[in-house]
C-alpha positions as CSV (number, residue, x, y, z in Angstrom):
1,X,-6.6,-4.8,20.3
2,X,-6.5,-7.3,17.3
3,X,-7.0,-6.0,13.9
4,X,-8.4,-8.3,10.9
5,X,-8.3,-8.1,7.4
6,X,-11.7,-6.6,6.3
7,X,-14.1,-4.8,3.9
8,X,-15.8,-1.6,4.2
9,X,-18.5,-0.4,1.9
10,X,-18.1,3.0,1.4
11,X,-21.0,5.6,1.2
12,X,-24.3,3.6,0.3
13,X,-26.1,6.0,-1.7
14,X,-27.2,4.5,-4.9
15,X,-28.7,7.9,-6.6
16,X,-29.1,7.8,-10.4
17,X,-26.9,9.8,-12.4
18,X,-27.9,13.4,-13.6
19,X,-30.3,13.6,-16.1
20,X,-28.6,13.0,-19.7
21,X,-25.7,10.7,-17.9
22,X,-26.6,7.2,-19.5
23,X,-24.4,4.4,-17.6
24,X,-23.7,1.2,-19.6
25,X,-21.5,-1.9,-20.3
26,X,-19.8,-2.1,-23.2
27,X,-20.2,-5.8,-24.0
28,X,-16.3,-6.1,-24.9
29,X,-16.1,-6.5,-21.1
30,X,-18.3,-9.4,-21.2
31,X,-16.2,-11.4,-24.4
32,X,-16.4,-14.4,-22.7
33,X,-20.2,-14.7,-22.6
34,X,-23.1,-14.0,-25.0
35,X,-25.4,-10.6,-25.8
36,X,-27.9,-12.4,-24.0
37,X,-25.8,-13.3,-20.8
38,X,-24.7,-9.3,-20.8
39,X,-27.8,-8.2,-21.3
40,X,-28.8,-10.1,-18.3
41,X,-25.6,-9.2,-16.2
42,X,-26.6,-5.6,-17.1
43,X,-30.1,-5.5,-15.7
44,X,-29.4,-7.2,-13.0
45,X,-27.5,-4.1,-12.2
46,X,-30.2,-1.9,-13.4
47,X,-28.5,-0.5,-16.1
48,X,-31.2,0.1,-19.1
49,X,-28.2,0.8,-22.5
50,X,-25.5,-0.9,-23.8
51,X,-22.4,-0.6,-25.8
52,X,-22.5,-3.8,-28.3
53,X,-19.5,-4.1,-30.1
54,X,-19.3,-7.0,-33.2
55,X,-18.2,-10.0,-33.1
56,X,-20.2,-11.5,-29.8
57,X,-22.2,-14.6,-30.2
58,X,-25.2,-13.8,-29.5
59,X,-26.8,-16.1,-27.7
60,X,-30.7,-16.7,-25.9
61,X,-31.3,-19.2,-28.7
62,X,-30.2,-16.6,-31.6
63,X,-27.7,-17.8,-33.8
64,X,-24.2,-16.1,-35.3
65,X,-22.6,-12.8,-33.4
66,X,-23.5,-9.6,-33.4
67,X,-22.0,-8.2,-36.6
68,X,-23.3,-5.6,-38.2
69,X,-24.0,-8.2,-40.7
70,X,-26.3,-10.1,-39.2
71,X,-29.7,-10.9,-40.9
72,X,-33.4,-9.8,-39.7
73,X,-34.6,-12.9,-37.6
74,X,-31.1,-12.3,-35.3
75,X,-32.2,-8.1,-35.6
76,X,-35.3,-9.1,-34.2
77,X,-34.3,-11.7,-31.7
78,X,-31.8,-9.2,-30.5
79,X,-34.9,-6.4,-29.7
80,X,-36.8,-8.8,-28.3
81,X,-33.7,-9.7,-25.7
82,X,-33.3,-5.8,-25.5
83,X,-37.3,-5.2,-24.5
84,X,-37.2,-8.0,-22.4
85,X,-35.2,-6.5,-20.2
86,X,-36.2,-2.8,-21.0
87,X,-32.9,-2.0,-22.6
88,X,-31.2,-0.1,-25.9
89,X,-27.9,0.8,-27.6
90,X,-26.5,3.3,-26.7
91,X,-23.2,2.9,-28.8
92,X,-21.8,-0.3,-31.5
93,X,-18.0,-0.5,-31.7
94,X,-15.4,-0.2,-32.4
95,X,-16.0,-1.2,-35.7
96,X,-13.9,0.2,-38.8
97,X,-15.6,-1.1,-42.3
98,X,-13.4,-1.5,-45.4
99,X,-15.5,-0.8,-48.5
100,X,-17.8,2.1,-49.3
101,X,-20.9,-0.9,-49.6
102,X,-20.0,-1.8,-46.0
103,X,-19.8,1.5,-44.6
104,X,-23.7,1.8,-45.5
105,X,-24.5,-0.7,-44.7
106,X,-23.2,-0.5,-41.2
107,X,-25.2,2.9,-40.7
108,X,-28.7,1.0,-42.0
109,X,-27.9,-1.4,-39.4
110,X,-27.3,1.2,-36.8
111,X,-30.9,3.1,-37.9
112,X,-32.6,-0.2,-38.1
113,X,-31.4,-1.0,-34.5
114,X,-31.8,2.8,-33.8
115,X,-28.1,2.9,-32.5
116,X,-27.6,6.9,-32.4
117,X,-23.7,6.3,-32.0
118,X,-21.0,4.7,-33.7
119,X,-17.8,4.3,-32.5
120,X,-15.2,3.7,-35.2
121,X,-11.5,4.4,-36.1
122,X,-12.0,5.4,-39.9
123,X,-8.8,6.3,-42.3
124,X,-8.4,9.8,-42.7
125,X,-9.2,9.1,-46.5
126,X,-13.0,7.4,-45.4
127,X,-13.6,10.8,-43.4
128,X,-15.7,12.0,-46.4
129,X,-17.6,9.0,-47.0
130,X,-18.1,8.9,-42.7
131,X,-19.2,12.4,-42.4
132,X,-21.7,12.2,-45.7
133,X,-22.9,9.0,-43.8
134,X,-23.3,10.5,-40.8
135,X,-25.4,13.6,-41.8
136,X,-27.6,11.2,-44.2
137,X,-28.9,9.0,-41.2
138,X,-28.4,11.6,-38.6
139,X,-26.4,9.0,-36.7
140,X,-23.4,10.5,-34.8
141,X,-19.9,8.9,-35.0
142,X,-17.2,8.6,-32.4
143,X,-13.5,8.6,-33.3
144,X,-11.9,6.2,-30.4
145,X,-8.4,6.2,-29.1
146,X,-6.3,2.9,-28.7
147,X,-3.2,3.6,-27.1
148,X,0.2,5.1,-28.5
149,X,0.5,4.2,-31.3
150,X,-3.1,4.1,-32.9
151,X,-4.3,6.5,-35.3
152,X,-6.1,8.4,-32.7
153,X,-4.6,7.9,-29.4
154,X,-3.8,11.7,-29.3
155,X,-6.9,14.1,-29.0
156,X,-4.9,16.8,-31.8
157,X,-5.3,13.7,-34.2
158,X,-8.8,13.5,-33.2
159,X,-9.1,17.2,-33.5
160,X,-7.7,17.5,-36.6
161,X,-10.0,14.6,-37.9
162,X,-12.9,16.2,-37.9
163,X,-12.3,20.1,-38.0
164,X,-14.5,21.6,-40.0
165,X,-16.7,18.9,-40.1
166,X,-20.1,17.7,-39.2
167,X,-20.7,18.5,-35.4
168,X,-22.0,14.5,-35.7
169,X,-18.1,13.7,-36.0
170,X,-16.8,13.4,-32.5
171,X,-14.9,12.0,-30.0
172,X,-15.4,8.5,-28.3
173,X,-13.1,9.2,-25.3
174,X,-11.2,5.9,-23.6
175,X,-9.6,7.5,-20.7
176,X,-7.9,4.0,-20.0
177,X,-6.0,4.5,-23.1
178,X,-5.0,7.6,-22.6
179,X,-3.5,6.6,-19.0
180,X,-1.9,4.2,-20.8
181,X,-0.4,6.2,-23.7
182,X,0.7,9.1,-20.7
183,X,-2.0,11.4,-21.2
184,X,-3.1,13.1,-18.5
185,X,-7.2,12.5,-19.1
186,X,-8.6,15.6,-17.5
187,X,-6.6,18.1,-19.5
188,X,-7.5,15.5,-22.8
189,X,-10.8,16.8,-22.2
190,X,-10.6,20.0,-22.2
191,X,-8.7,19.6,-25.4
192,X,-11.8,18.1,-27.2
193,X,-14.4,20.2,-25.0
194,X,-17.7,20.7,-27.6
195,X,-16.4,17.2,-29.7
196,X,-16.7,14.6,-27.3
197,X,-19.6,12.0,-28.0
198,X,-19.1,9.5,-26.0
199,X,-16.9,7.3,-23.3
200,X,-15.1,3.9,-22.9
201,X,-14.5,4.4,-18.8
202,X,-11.9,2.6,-17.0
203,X,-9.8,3.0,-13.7
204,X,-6.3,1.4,-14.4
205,X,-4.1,-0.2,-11.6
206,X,-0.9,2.2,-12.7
207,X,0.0,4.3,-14.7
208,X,2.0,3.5,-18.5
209,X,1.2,0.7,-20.9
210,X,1.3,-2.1,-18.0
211,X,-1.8,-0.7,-16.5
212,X,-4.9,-3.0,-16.2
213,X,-8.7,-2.7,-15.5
214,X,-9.6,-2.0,-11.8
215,X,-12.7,-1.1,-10.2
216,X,-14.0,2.4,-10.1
217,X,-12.0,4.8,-7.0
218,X,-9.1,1.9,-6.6
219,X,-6.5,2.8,-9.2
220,X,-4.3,5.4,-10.8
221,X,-7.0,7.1,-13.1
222,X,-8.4,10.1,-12.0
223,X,-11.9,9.3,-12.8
224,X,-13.7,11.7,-10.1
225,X,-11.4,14.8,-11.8
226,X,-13.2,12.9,-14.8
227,X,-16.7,13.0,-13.9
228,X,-16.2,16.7,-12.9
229,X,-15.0,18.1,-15.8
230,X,-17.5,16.7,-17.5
231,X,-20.1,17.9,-14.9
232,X,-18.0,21.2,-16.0
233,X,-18.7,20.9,-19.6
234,X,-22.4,20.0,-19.3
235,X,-21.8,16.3,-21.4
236,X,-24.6,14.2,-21.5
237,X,-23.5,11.2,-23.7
238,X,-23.6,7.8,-22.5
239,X,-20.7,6.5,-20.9
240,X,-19.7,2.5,-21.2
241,X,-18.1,1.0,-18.5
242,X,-15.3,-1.1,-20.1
243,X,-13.7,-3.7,-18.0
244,X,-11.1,-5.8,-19.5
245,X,-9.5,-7.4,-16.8
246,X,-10.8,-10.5,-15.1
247,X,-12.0,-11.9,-18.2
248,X,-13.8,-15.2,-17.1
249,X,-15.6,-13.5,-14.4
250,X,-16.2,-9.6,-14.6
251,X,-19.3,-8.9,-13.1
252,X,-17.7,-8.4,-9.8
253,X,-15.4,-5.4,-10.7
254,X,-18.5,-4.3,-12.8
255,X,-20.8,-4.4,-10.1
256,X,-18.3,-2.3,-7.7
257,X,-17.7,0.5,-10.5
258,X,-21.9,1.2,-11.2
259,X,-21.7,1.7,-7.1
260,X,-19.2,4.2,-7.6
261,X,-20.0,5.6,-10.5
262,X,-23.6,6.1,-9.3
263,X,-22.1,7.8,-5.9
264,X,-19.7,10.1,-7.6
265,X,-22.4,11.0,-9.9
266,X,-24.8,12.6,-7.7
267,X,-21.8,14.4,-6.2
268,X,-21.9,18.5,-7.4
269,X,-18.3,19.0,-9.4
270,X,-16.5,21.0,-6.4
271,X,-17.3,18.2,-4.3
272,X,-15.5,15.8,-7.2
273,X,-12.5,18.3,-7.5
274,X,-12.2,18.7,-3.9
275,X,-11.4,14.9,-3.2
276,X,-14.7,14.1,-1.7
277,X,-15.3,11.2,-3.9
278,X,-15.7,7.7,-2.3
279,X,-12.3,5.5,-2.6
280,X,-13.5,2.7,-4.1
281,X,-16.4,-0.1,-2.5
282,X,-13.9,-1.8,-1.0
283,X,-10.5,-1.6,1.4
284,X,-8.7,-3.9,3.4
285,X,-6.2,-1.7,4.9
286,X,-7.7,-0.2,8.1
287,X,-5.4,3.1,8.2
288,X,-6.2,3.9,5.0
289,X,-10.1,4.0,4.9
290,X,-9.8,5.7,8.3
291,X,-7.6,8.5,6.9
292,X,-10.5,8.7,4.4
293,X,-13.2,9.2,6.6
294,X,-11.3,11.5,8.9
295,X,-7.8,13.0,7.2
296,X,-4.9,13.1,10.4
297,X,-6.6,10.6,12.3
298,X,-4.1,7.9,13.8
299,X,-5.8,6.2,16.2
300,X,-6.6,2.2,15.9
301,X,-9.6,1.2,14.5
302,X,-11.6,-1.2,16.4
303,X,-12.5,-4.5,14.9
304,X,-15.4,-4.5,13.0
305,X,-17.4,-8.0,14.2
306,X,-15.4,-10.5,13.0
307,X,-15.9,-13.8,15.8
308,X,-12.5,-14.7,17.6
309,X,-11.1,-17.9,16.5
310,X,-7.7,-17.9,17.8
311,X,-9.3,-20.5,20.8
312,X,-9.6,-22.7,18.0
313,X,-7.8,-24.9,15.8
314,X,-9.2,-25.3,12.3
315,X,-9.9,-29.1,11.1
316,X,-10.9,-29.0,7.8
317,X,-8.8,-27.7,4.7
318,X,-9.3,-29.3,1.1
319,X,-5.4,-30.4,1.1
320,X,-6.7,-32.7,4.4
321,X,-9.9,-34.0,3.4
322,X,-12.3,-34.4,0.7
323,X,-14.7,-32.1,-0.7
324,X,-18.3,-32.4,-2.3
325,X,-20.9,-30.1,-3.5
326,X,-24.3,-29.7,-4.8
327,X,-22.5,-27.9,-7.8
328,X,-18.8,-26.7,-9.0
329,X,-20.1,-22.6,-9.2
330,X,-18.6,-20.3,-11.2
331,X,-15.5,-20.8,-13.2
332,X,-12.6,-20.0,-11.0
333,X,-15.2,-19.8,-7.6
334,X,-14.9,-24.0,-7.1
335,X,-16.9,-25.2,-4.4
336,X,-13.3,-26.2,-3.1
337,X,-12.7,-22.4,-2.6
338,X,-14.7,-23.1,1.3
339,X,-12.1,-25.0,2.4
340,X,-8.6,-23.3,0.8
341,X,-8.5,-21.7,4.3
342,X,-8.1,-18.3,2.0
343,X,-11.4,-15.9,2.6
344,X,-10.2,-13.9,-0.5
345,X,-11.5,-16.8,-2.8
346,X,-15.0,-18.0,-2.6
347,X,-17.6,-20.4,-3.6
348,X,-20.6,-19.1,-6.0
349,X,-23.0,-20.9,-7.0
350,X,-25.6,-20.4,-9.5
351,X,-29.1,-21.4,-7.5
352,X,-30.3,-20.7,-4.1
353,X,-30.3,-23.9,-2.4
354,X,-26.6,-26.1,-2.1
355,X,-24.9,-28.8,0.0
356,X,-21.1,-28.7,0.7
357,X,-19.4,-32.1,1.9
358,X,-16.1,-32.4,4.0
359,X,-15.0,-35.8,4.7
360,X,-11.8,-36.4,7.2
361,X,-9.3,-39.0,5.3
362,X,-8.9,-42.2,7.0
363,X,-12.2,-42.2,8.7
364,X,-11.2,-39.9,11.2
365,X,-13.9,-38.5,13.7
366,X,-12.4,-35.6,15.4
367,X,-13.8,-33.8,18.1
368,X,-15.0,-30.5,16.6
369,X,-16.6,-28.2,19.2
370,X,-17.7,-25.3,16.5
371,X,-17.7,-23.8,12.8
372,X,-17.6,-20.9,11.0
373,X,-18.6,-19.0,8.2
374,X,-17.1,-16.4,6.2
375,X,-18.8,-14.1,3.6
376,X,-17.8,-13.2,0.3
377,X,-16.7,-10.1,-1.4
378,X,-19.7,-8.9,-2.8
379,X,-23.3,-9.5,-3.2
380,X,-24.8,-9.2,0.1
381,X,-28.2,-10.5,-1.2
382,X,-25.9,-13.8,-1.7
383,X,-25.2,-14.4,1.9
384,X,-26.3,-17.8,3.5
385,X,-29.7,-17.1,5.2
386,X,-30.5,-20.7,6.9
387,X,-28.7,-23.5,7.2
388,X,-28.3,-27.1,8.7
389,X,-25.5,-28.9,9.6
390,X,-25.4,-32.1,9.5
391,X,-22.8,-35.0,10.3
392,X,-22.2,-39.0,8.9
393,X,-20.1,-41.9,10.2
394,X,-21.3,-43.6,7.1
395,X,-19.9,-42.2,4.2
396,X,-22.4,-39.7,3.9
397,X,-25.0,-42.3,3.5
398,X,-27.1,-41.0,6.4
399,X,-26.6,-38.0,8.2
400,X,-27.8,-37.0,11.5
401,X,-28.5,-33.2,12.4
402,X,-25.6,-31.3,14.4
403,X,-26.7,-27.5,14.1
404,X,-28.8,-25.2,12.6
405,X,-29.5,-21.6,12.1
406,X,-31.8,-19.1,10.6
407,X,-31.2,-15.3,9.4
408,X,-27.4,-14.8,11.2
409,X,-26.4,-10.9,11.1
410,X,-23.5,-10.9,8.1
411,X,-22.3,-7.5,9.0
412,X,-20.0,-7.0,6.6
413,X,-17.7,-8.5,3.4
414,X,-15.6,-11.0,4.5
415,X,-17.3,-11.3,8.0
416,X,-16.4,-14.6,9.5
417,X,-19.3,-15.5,12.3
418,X,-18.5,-18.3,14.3
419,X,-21.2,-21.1,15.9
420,X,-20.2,-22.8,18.8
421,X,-22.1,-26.1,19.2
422,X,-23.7,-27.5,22.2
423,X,-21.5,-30.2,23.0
424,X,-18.8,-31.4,20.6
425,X,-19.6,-33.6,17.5
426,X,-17.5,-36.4,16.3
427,X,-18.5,-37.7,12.8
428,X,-16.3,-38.1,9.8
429,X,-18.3,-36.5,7.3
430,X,-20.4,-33.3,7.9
431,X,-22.6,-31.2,5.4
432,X,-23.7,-28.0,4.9
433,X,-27.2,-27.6,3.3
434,X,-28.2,-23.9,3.1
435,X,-31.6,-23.7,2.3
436,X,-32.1,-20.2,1.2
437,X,-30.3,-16.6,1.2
438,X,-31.5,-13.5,-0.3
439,X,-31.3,-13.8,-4.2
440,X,-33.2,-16.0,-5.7
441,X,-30.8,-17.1,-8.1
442,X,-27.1,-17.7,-6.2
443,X,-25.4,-18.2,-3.3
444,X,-21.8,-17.8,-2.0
445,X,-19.7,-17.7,0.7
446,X,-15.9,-17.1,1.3
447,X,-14.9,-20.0,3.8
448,X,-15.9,-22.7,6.1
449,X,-14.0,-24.0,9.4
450,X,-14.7,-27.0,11.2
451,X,-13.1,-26.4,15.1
452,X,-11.9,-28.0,17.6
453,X,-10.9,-26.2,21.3
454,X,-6.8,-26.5,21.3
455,X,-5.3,-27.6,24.1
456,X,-2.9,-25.6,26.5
């Protein structure tokens, strides 16, 4: 039986989070785009706080960043962003003021923004000044941990910081650090059980200071042994999803880690310690999710629904040919991606209706006898949902109409369908004009094939 690469969404349950458990972004993972482009990105995923952190521009026709400095017409842009999309702060930092005039006024710009967390790194000589602060605008503050060595990338430094202080003088927990500094992060939290305010969370691809960002339930970090002692500990402060890998384009990872942290969440805390936590949205290797599902179980998996090509010889690759499109997409998801013959990369496009263009070199019209089309890694709603295809001997000057197809059944991520045509089609040109798929905003796909029957 053949076995193909594929993707597997694990345990669709989308439950919200138990009461208290506020899931956010902090915008850091965003860097790359504005307050108002995360502040979009976030509601899109239905996620009603935010972690800003200074230094962003701001964006959505504000001007200047979103320093704690910034005047009253950017305050009240930036609420009117926030309302818009039915969103607050739940957290600003990490931001560390110098002088004694720009600690306060960092804390009236947390109370006029009513921002009921800080998150800071102070010296252990501003701790007074912090803590006076603190109780005076009943604002709580979070001492974060970078990695080893930063001044609090130990919880005993954090401890020590602010024992026998205001209970508003915390803990802002990054677990990702800690991985990273060799911490183990569950016992970490028992250490600062009663202190801990609030969390940077990140899964990390290994463990040590070479680690990077990876979506929730695919990496070293033991963020369901996370969630549960929490659970354990009754914590209800926000939690900021902070992604910094995959800069230019984050969303994806993003999106996979609210699925998972919204699954885990609604899990009880045996369940969490006992393993039962989903593995991440997404697997390619076959044994693996299997052995999930059902622990012992060697048996082959059967093929999920991806169409039989082998009969055919693909045509079309963007090394071969030329290729044109309504748009470029995304950065790094070039309309190019279609025809890279690799289904890992993909085409994403930023509107709901697109043309894609392959053109043989030297006016070659070979006989192609079918296509196929390969979904993306994410984003079902993205899916093409009705198409034409249409071919040119012209030079794309006039096209004549070779197939067409309404509401095919994507079954999964990277499901390749294939569409066999009546009789074979010889043109040199042929285009792709999807009129519609399920979001209103973008489209994508992983990869197009033009075929032709090979030949014993």
């Amino acid at each position: 039986m053949r076995l193909s690469v594929f993707a597997i969404l694990l345990a669709a349950s989308l439950s919200a989070a138990p009461s208290g458990w506020q899931l956010g972004v902090q915008a850091y993972t965003f860097r790359k785009f504005t307050v108002a482009e995360t502040i979009e990105k976030s509601a899109a995923l239905d996620l009603r706080v935010i972690e800003l952190y200074p230094g962003q521009k701001l964006g959505g026709g504000l001007a200047g960043t979103s320093n704690y400095t910034m005047d009253a017409a950017a305050r009240a842009g930036l609420r009117a962003l926030l309302r818009q999309h039915r969103m607050t702060i739940a957290a600003y930092g990490v931001c560390t003021p110098g002088k004694p005039e720009e600690w306060r006024q960092l804390f009236e710009f947390a109370r006029d923004m009513r921002i009921p967390v800080l998150v800071s790194e102070p010296r252990p000589d501003q701790l007074d000044l912090v803590e006076q602060l603190a109780d005076e605008f009943r604002i709580r503050v979070a001492l974060h941990n970078h990695a080893n060595p930063s001044r609090y990338w130990e919880p005993t430094a954090v401890l020590e910081a602010v024992q026998n202080r205001s209970t508003r003088l915390g803990a802002c927990v990054d677990v990702g650090h800690w991985l990273r500094s060799g911490i183990d992060p569950v016992a970490a939290l028992q250490q600062l059980e009663g202190r801990i305010v609030s969390l940077h969370l990140k899964d990390m691809s290994v463990k040590g200071k070479d680690g990077h960002c990876v979506p929730f339930g695919t990496g070293e970090l033991d963020v369901a042994g996370v969630l549960a002692e929490l659970k354990r500990q009754r914590f209800a402060g926000p939690f900021s999803i902070e992604h910094e890998h995959d800069a230019d384009q984050p969303f994806p990872a993003v999106r996979q880690s609210v699925h998972w942290f919204r699954q885990a969440a609604a899990m009880s805390e045996s369940d969490l310690r006992a393993g039962l936590a989903p593995r991440g949205a997404f697997s390619a290797d076959v044994a693996q999710v299997w052995a999930v599902r059902e622990p012992g179980y060697t048996a082959i998996w059967p093929d999920l629904g991806n169409d039989d090509t082998s009969g055919y010889t693909n045509l079309a690759t963007k090394d071969k040919g030329t290729v044109k499109a309504s748009g470029d997409g995304f950065p790094k998801e070039h309309f190019t991606n279609a025809f890279d013959g690799n289904s890992a990369t993909k085409w994403c496009i930023k509107t709901p209706e697109v043309w894609i263009e392959y053109h043989f070199p030297d006016n070659a019209r070979p006989a192609v006898a079918a296509y196929s089309i390969t979904t993306a890694n994410d984003a079902p709603d993205r899916d093409p949902g009705q198409w034409q295809l249409l071919g040119s001997n012209d030079g794309g000057q006039t096209w004549e109409p070779v197939d067409s197809r309404q509401n095919p059944k994507w079954q999964s991520r990277f499901h390749k369908r294939l569409f066999k045509l009546d009789q074979p089609a010889q043109y040199n040109a042929y285009r792709l004009e999807i009129k519609n798929s399920g979001n209103p905003d973008t489209t994508q796909l992983a990869e197009i094939e033009l075929l032709a029957e090979k030949t014993e």
